[in-house]
C-alpha positions as CSV (number, residue, x, y, z in Angstrom):
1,X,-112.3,18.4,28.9
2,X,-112.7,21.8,30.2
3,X,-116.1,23.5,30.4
4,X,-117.5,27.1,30.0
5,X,-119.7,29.1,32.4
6,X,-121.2,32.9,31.9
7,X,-121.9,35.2,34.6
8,X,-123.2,38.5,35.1
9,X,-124.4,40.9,38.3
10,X,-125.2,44.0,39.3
11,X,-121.6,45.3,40.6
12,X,-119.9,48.7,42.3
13,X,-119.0,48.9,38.2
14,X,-122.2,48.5,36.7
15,X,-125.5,47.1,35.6
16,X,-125.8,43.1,34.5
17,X,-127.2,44.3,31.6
18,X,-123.9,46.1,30.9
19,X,-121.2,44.3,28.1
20,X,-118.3,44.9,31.4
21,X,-120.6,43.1,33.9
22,X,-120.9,39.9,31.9
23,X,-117.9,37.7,32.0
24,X,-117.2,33.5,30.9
25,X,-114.5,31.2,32.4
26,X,-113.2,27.5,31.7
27,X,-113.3,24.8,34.5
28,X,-110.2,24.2,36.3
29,X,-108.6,20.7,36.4
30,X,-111.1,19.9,39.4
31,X,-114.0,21.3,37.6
32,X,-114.7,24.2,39.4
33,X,-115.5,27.6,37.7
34,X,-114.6,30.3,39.2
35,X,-115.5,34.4,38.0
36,X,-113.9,37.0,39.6
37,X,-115.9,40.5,39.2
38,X,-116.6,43.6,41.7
39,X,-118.6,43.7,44.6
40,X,-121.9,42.4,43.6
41,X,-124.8,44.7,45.1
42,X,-128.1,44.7,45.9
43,X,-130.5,44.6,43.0
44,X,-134.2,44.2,43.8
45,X,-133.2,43.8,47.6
46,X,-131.3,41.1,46.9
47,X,-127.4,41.2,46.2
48,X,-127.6,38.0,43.7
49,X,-125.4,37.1,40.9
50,X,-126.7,34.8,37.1
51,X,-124.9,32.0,36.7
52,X,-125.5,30.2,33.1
53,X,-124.1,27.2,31.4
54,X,-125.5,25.6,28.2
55,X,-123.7,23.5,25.8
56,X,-124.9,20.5,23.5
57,X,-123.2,17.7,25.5
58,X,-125.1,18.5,29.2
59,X,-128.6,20.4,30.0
60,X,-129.1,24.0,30.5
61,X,-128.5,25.1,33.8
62,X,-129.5,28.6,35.0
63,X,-128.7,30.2,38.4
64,X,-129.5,33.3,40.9
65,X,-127.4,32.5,44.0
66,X,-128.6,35.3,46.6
67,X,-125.4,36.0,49.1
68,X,-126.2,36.5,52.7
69,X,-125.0,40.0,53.1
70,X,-124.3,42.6,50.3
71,X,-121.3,43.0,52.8
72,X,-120.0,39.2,51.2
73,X,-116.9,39.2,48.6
74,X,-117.6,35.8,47.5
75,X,-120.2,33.7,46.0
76,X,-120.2,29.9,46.0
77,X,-123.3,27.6,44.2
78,X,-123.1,24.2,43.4
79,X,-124.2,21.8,40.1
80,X,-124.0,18.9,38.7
81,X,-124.1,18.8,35.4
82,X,-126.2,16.3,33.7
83,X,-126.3,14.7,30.8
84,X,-128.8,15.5,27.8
C-alpha cells in the first residue's frame, strides 16, 4: 500500500514557510518517495531540506538532511519505517 511523505525547503522560489515550498508524494512500487522542488539554498548556513512522515499505522519520523554543497541538485535520506 502506498505511503505519503511532506516536504518543504528554503528554494530559488521561496521560503519553507511559504504554501508553494511545501509539497507531499506517494511511495513508488519500491517504496521510495521521491519530491521534486527548486534548488534548495542555504538557510541558517546550511542548505537543508524537512522531510516529515506521520500516519497511525508507523511512528513519526522527522528529518533535516543537510546536502554537501548548496551547489547539489539532489537530496537523498534514508528510513525505515517502524511500526507503532
Amino acid at each position: 500500500m502506498p505511503q505519503s511523505s511532506n516536504g518543504s525547503a528554503d528554494t530559488t522560489e521561496g521560503h519553507e514557510r511559504d504554501p508553494h515550498s511545501h509539497g507531499a508524494t506517494l511511495t513508488d512500487a519500491n517504496g521510495a518517495f521521491r519530491l521534486e522542488m527548486p534548488q534548495i539554498v542555504p538557510a541558517f548556513g546550511q542548505p537543508h531540506a524537512h522531510l516529515a512522515y506521520d500516519s497511525d499505522e508507523f511512528e513519526t519520523v522527522f528529518l533535516r538532511p543537510v546536502m554537501r554543497s548548496a551547489k547539489d541538485t539532489t537530496l537523498s535520506a534514508d528510513f525505515v519505517l517502524q511500526p507503532v
